[in-house]
N, C-alpha and C positions, 0 to 999 in steps of 0.2 A: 792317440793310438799307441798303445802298446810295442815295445819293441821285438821282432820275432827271434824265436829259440833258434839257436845255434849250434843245436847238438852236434857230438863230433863220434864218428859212429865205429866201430870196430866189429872184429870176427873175431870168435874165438871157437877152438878147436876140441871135439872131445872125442878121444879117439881111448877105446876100449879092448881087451882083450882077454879073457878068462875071467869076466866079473873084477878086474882090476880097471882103471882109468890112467891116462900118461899126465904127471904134474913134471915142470920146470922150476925149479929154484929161479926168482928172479934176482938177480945182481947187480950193478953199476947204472940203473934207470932210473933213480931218485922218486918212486916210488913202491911201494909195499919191496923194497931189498930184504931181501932173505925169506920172505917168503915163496912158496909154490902158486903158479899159476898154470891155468892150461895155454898150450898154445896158440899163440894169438897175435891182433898187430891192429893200427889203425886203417880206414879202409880207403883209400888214398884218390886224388878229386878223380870226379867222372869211371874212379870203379864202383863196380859192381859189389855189397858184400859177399856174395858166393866166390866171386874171383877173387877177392882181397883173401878170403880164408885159403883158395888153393896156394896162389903165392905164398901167403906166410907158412904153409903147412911146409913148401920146398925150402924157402928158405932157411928158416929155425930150426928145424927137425927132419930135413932133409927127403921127405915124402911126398910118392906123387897121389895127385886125388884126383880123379875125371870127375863132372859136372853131375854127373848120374849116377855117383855111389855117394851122396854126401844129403842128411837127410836135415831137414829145418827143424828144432828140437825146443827153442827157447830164446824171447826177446824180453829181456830187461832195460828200462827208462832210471835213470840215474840224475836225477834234479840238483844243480849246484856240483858238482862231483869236486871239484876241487877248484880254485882260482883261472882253471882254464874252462869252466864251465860245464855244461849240459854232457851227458852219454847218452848212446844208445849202442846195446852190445849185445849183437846177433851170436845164438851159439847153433852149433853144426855140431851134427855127429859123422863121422867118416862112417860107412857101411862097410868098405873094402879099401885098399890102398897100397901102393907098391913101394916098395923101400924099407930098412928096415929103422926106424925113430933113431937118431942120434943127434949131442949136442953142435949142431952148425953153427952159434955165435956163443963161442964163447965167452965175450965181454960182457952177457948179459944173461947170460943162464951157468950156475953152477952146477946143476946138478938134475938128472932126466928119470924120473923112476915110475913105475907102474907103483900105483897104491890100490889097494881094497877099498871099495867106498864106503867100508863100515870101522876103516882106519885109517883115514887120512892123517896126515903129519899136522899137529896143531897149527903153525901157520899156514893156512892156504889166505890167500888174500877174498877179504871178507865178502863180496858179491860173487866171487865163483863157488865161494861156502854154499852159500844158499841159492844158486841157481842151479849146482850141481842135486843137490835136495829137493827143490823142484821139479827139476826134470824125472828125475826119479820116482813122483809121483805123479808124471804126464802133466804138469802143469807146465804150461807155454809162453805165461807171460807175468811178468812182475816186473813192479815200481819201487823203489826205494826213496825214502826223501830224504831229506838236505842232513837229517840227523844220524842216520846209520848208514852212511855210505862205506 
């Protein structure tokens, strides 16, 4: 028998405002440094990914989200992702939200900017590239495999 996947599953965060979207410089994480991510986190045992994404949302960027302004927008499968294995990265859009986005750790974000999604910054790390392009044309789910992660 085969041995069972292990995905390790995350939230991530896409929070909009005037046709712009909010990207984070990521810094000191030992992976994709220096590039833009959206906000995001791993989703930790026995939570919830709807509750892992409110957390990280206060956390990182300082924002509160209730349960019922936060809409389900896009799941990507990630096969092999790196030597720690399998993903699966639920993305959320905030509807409404209280507070107003600022950098809360800064050991791991340089930099918090709204971009236009018809200009993003050449580095955004390579799976929120194309999920954020997905989403954009209502598509809800994609896979990637072991070679374009």
């Amino acid at each position: 028998m085969s041995e069972r996947n292990k995905a390790v599953p995350a939230s991530y965060l896409i929070l909009e405002k005037e046709g712009k979207v909010l990207l984070g410089q990521r810094i000191n994480t030992g992976y994709c440094d220096g590039y833009y991510d959206l906000p995001a986190g791993h989703v930790e045992a026995e939570e919830l990914p709807l509750r892992a994404l409110i957390r990280e949302a206060m956390e990182e960027i300082g924002i509160e989200i209730l349960p019922e302004d936060v809409q389900f927008v896009h799941v990507i499968y990630r096969p092999k992702h790196d030597e720690t294995g399998e993903r699966v990265d639920f993305f959320f859009k905030a509807l409404k939200y209280s507070g107003e986005p600022s950098i809360k750790e800064p050991n791991k974000c340089g930099d918090l900017q709204w971009f236009p999604y018809d200009d993003l910054p050449e580095k955004v790390t390579p799976h929120v590239r194309d999920v954020l392009g997905r989403y954009r044309k209502g598509i809800n789910y994609s896979e990637l495999s072991s070679n374009n992660n």
